[in-house]
DOROVEX-359439 format. One record per residue (C-alpha): z, x, y; residue in three letters. Coordinates in steps of 0.25 Angstrom, whole numbers, plus 5000, padded with zeros to 4 digits. Layout:
BEGIN
ZXYAla/...
This chain:
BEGIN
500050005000Unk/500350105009Unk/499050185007Unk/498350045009Unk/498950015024Unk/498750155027Unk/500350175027Unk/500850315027Unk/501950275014Unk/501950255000Unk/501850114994Unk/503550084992Unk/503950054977Unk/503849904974Unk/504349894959Unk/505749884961Unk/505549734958Unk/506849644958Unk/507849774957Unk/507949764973Unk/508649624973Unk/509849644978Unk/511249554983Unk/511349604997Unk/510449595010Unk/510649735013Unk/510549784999Unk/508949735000Unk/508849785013Unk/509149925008Unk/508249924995Unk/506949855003Unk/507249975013Unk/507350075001Unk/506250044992Unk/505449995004Unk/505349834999Unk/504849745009Unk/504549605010Unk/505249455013Unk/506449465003Unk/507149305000Unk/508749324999Unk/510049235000Unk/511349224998Unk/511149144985Unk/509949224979Unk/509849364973Unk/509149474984Unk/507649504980Unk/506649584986Unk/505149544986Unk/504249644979Unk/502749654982Unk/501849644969Unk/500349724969Unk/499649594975Unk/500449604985Unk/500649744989Unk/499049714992Unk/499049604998Unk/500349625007Unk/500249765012Unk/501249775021Unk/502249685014Unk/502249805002Unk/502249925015Unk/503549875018Unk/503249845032Unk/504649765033Unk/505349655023Unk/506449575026Unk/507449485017Unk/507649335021Unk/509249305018Unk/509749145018Unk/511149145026Unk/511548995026Unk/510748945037Unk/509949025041Unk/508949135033Unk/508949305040Unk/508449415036Unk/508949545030Unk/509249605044Unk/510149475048Unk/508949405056Unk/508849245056Unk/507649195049Unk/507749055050Unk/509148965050Unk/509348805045Unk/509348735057Unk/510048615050Unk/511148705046Unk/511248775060Unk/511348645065Unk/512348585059Unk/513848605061Unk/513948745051Unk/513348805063Unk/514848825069Unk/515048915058Unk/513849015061Unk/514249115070Unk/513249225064Unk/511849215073Unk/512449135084Unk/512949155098Unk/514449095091Unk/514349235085Unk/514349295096Unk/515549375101Unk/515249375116Unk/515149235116Unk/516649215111Unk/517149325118Unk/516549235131Unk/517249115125Unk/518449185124Unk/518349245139Unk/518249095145Unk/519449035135Unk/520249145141Unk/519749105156Unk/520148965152Unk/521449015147Unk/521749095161Unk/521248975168Unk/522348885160Unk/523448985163Unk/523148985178Unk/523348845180Unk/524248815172Unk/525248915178Unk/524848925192Unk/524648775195Unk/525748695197Unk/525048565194Unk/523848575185Unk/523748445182Unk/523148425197Unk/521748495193Unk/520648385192Unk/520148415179Unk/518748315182Unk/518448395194Unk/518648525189Unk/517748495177Unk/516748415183Unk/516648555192Unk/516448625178Unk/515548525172Unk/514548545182Unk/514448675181Unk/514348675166Unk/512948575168Unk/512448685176Unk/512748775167Unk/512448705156Unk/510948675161Unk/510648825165Unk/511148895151Unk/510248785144Unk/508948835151Unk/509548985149Unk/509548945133Unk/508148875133Unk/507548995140Unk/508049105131Unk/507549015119Unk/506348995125Unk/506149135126Unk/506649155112Unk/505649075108Unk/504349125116Unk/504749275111Unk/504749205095Unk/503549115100Unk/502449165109Unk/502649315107Unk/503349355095Unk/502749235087Unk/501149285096Unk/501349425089Unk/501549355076Unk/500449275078Unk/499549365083Unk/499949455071Unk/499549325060Unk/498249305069Unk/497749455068Unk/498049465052Unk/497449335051Unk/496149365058Unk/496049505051Unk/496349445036Unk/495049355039Unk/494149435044Unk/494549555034Unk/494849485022Unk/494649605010Unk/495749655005Unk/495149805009Unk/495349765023Unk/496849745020Unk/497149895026Unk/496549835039Unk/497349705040Unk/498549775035Unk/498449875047Unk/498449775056Unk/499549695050Unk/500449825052Unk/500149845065Unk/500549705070Unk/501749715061Unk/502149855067Unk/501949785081Unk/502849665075Unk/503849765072Unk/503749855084Unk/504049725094Unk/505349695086Unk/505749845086Unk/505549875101Unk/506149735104Unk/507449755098Unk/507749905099Unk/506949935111Unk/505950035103Unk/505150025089Unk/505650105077Unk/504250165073Unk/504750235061Unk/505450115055Unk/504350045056Unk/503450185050Unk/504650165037Unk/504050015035Unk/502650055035Unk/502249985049Unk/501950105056Unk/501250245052Unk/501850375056Unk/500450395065Unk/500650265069Unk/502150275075Unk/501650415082Unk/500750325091Unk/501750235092Unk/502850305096Unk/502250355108Unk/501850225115Unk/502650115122Unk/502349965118Unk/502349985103Unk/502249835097Unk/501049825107Unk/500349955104Unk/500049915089Unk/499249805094Unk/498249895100Unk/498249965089Unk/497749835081Unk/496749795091Unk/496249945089Unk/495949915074Unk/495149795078Unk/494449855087Unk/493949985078Unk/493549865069Unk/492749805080Unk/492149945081Unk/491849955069Unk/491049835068Unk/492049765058Unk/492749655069Unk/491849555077Unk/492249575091Unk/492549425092Unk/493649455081Unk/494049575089Unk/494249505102Unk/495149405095Unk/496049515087Unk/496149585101Unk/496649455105Unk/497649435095Unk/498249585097Unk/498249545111Unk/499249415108Unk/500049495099Unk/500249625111Unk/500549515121Unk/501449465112Unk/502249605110Unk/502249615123Unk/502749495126Unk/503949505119Unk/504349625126Unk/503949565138Unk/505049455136Unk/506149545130Unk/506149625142Unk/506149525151Unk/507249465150Unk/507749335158Unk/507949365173Unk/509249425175Unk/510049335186Unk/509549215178Unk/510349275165Unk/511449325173Unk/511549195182Unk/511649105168Unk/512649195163Unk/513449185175Unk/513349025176Unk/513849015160Unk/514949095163Unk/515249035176Unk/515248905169Unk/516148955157Unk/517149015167Unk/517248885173Unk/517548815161Unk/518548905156Unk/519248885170Unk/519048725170Unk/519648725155Unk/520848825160Unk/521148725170Unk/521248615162Unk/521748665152Unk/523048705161Unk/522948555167Unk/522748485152Unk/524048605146Unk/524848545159Unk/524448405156Unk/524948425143Unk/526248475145Unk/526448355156Unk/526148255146Unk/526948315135Unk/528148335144Unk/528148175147Unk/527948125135Unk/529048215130Unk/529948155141Unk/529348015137Unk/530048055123Unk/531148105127Unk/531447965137Unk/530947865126Unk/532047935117Unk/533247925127Unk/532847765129Unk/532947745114Unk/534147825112Unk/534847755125Unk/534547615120Unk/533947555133Unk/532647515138Unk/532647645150Unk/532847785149Unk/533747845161Unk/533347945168Unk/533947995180Unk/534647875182Unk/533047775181Unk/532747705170Unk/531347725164Unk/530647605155Unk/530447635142Unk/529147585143Unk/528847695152Unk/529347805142Unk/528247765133Unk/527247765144Unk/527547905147Unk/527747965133Unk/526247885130Unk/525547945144Unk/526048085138Unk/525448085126Unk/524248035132Unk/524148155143Unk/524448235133Unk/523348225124Unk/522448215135Unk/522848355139Unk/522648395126Unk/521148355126Unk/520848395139Unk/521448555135Unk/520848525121Unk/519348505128Unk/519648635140Unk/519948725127Unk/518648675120Unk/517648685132Unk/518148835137Unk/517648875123Unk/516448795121Unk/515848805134Unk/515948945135Unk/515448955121Unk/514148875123Unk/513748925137Unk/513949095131Unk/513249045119Unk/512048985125Unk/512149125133Unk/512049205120Unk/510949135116Unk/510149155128Unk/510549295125Unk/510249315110Unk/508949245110Unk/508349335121Unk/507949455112Unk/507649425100Unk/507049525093Unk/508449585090Unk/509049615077Unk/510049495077Unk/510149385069Unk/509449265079Unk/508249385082Unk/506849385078Unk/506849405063Unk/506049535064Unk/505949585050Unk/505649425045Unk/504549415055Unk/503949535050Unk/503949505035Unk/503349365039Unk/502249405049Unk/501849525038Unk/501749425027Unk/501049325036Unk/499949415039Unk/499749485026Unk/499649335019Unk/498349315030Unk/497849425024Unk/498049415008Unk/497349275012Unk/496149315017Unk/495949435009Unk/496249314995Unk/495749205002Unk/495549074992Unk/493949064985Unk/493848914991Unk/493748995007Unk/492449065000Unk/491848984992Unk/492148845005Unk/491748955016Unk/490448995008Unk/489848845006Unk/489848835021Unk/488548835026Unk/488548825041Unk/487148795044Unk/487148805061Unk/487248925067Unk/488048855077Unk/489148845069Unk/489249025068Unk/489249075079Unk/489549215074Unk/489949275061Unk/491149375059Unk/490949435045Unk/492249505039Unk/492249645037Unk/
């Protein structure tokens, strides 16, 4: 194989057959790394690890896949299915969805340290808020709670609306990147093998269609690398057979790497057009499809280094935690004036008690005290207003406790997600699946090829019974070379 693509390796050792399976993720990794196994490998929790091993057919007919360009093991974790390197594939959004989804912290922003750390920070502004009053104000029950969160509220709205649009434009970004330029490489890439696999259909020109393949591969790969690290590894990618020792030379010294190896593949097509061996209305349509897949590149880097404008970011930021300070200072308040309430309350009914069991213990109809008499009647009506302002209180401290963690917890949240959805091409769990997205779009494009090179008899035997008669329905011919 690697004599056939021209690779400077020898071919890996395949016949190691069902010996490889093994019962942890990383144990795989570490034998599909050793004996240089590649390929999209099934596992779960529940089934036994096995590797997939390339038979002669396909050694042929899937070049690449037995190079060892890049495998990658799909594992099933509950709801969701990842890779070998922790990446998410796909999740169930039924199970997502329902109620278990307070239990996943892995993945999420509820996983996220800094956001509870801001949750603690505003509970503890609450607390310091609480104290305050409660010790330096001699009548806390005066503070007009409906004012003071009718003040807040609106705040919140405002807040509320601006943080939504923040989300939506992030996503929105998110999406174009996986969309209209990540997804216009892919496409670009599927379009080019497909155009090549029909006009060269013989297997001897597999050595041609499989050089093609590589390069966009390698641009594939070099996009992901200089996105998240900042610069390509050329010699990791020279140990999966992407690259050639010649061809990392010519690399290294150039800028702009995942957009260079799209000249080199319009450079192949236009010595073919030299050479008489591409019509040059075929060539102005591949030109174009190199064109869409550059522009895609670039316009990937484009958007990861522009980032959204800065005093927008920073004034968003600034409103949530302007909003979430004034929370935890409206709960601190009425916390203190719902704690006061409460000891009030209590206090009362506990005189109320104390008063109804001197009337039954004296005998009479009226308590004395301090030389008045006071109605039975009007015992019970004080022991029965505090317990009602009691419980009362409690609600209102109940609801202050809840909202000063669950406001601050949804508005750093949504903040985290704006943050985390940004750049995607990361090695966290929620990024781009790299190595899944490689596996699929090699297989995707070597599965164009194998069809047309064993294309079904009925597309000869239908194609060659048609008789067109008009030369107005030709209007040019393009034979394959």
């Amino acid at each position: 194989v690697a004599q056939y693509l021209c690779l400077p390796i020898s071919r890996p050792e395949w016949d190691l057959g069902q010996a490889c399976s093994a019962t942890l993720i990383t144990k795989q990794r570490e034998v599909q790394q050793a004996c240089g196994i590649c390929g999209s490998s099934l596992m779960s929790a529940s089934s036994s690890h096995y590797v997939e091993v390339p038979s002669d057919r396909d050694r042929a007919r899937r070049p690449l896949f037995s190079a060892g360009t890049g495998s990658c093991a799909f594992v099933r974790q509950g709801a969701w299915t990842e890779t070998g390197d922790g990446e998410l594939v796909k999740y169930d959004m039924q199970s997502i969805g329902s109620a278990t989804s307070l239990a996943r912290l892995r993945g999420t922003v509820l996983g996220s340290p800094r956001l509870w750390l801001h949750v603690v920070l505003y509970a503890a502004v609450a607390g310091t808020a609480c104290l305050a009053v409660g010790l330096l104000s001699e009548r806390p029950e005066l503070v007009a709670p409906d004012r003071v969160g009718e003040a807040v509220n609106y705040f919140c709205l405002f807040v509320s609306i601006a943080l939504a649009c923040h989300v939506f434009l992030a996503v929105e970004r998110w999406w174009e990147l996986r969309n209209s330029l990540l997804g216009e490489l892919w496409r670009a890439t599927n379009d080019l093998t497909m155009v090549l696999a029909v006009h060269f259909p013989a297997r001897e020109h597999r050595r041609l269609k499989t050089l093609v393949l590589r390069y966009c591969l390698l641009s594939f790969e070099l996009m992901f690398m200089q996105a998240r690290d900042g610069q390509a590894d050329l010699h990791e990618l020279c140990s999966r057979h992407l690259l050639r020792d010649d061809e990392r030379e010519r690399l290294e010294a150039l800028a702009a790497q995942p957009q260079v190896v799209w000249v080199w593949i319009a450079g192949i097509f236009q010595r073919l057009a030299e050479a008489g061996k591409l019509p040059s209305r075929l060539l102005a349509n591949l030109y174009e499809i190199c064109s869409r897949a550059r522009r895609s590149v670039a316009g990937i880097f484009a958007h990861l280094g522009t980032q959204l404008p800065y005093s927008y970011v920073h004034l968003i930021s600034v409103v949530v935690h302007t909003n979430n300070l004034l929370v935890a200072a409206k709960c601190g308040t009425m916390a203190a004036v719902a704690i006061r309430s409460l000891i009030k309350h209590r206090a009362l009914a506990t005189a109320a008690a104390a008063a109804a069991a001197e009337t039954a213990a004296g005998g009479t109809n009226a308590t004395a005290t301090g030389g008045k008499a006071i109605p039975a009647a009007l015992v019970v009506l004080a022991s029965l207003a505090g317990a009602e302002g009691s419980g009362e209180a409690g609600q209102v401290l109940l609801l202050q406790c809840l909202q000063v963690v669950f406001v601050p917890l949804a508005t750093v949240g949504l903040l985290e997600v704006a943050t985390l959805v940004s750049e995607p091409f990361g090695s966290s769990f929620q990024d781009f699946p790299r190595s899944a997205y490689h596996v699929w779009l090699r297989d995707e494009c070597e599965a164009f090829q194998t069809a047309a090179e064993e294309a079904p008899k009925e597309i000869s035997f239908v194609t060659d019974a048609v008789e067109a008669k008009e030369a107005r329905l030709v209007h040019d011919r393009v034979c394959a070379v």
